[in-house]
C-alpha positions as CSV (number, residue, x, y, z in Angstrom):
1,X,-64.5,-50.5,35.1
2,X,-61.7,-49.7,33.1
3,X,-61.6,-47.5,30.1
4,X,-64.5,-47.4,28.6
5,X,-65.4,-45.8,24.8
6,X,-67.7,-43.1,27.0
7,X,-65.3,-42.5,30.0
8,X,-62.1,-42.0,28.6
9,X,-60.8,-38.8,28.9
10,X,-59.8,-36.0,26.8
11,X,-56.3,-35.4,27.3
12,X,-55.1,-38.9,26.4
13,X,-56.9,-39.3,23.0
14,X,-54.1,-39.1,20.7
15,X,-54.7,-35.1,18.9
16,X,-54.5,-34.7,15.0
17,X,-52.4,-32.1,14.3
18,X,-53.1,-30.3,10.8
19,X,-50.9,-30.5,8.2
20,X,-49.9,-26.7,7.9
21,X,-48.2,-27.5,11.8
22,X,-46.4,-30.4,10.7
23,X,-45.5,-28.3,8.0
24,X,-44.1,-25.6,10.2
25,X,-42.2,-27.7,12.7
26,X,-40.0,-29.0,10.0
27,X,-39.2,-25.7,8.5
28,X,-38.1,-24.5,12.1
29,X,-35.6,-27.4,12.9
30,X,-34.4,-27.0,9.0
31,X,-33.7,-23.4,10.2
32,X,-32.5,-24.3,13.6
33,X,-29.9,-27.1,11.6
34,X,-28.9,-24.2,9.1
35,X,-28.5,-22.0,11.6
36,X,-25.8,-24.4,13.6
37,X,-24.3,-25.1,10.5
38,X,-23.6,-21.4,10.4
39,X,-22.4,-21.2,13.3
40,X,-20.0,-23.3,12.9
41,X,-18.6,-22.7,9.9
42,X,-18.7,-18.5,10.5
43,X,-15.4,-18.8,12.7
44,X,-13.5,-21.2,10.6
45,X,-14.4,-18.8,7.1
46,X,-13.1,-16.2,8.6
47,X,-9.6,-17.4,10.1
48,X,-9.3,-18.4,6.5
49,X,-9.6,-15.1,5.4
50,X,-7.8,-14.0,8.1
51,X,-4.7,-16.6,7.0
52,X,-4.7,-15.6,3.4
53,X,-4.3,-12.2,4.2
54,X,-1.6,-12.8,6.5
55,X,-0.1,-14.4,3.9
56,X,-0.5,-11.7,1.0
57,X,0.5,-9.1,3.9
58,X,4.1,-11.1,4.6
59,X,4.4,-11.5,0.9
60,X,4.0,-7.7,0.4
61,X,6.5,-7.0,2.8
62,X,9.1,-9.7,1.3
63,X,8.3,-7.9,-2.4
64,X,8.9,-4.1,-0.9
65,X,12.4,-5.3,1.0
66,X,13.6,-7.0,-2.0
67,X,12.8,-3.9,-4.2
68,X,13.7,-1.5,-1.1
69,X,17.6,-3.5,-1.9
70,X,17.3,-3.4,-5.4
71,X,17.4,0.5,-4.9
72,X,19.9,0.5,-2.8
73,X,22.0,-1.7,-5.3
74,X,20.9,0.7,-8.1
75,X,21.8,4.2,-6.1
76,X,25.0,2.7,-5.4
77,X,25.6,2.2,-9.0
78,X,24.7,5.2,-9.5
79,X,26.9,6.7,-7.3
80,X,29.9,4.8,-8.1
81,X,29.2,5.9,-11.9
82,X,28.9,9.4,-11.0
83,X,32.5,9.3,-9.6
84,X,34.9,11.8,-11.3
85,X,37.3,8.8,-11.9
86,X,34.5,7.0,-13.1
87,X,33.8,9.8,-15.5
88,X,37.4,10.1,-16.6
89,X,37.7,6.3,-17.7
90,X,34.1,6.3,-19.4
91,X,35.6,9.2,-21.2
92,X,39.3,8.4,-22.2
93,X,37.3,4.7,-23.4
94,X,34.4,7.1,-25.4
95,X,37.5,9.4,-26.5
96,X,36.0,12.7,-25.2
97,X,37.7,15.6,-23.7
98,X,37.3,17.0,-21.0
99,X,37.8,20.9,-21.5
100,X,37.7,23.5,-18.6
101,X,35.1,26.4,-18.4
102,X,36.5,29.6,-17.4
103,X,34.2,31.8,-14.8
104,X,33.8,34.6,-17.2
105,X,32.3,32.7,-19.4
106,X,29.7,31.7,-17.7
107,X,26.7,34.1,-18.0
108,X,24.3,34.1,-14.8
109,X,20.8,34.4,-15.9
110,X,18.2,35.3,-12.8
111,X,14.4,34.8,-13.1
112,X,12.2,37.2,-11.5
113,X,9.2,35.5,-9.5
114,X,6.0,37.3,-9.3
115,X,3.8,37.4,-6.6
């Protein structure tokens, strides 16, 4: 005989699962899915970040050599200005004169520090 409605067995009658199981399964392969998708986009986030702060990090440097030469530029001005033949011509053009000062003119003035 073959399968009859009283022999058959147990194992191969199809099983109902409840609702609340169903339920569950899909909520773990969502989580499972989200999770990949994490995973994968984790590494690529963070060699963005990693890039744009490169970026900021070589424009910082470019910003601090360009003012690093602008003070360089400025000290040498600076410098050249502070020349006495420099201070000669920016006189004679201003029409000042220069007059000397004699030593015993000059009165030397000490500060006492306390401790």
């Amino acid at each position: 005989m073959g399968n009859d409605w009283y022999t058959t067995d147990l194992k191969q009658r199809p099983v109902q699962r409840s609702r609340r199981f169903v339920r569950i399964e899909q909520m773990v392969v969502l989580m499972m899915l989200l999770c990949v998708m994490a995973a994968m986009f984790v590494p690529l986030w963070q060699r963005g970040v990693n890039r744009s702060l490169e970026i900021e990090y070589q424009t910082l440097l470019n910003n601090r050599q360009a003012l690093e030469e602008q003070r360089q530029v400025l000290l040498a001005g600076i410098s050249k200005l502070s020349m006495p033949e420099q201070l000669v011509e920016g006189a004679w053009k201003e029409d000042i004169a220069f007059q000397p000062i004699r030593a015993e003119a000059v009165i030397m003035l000490s500060r006492r520090v306390h401790e």
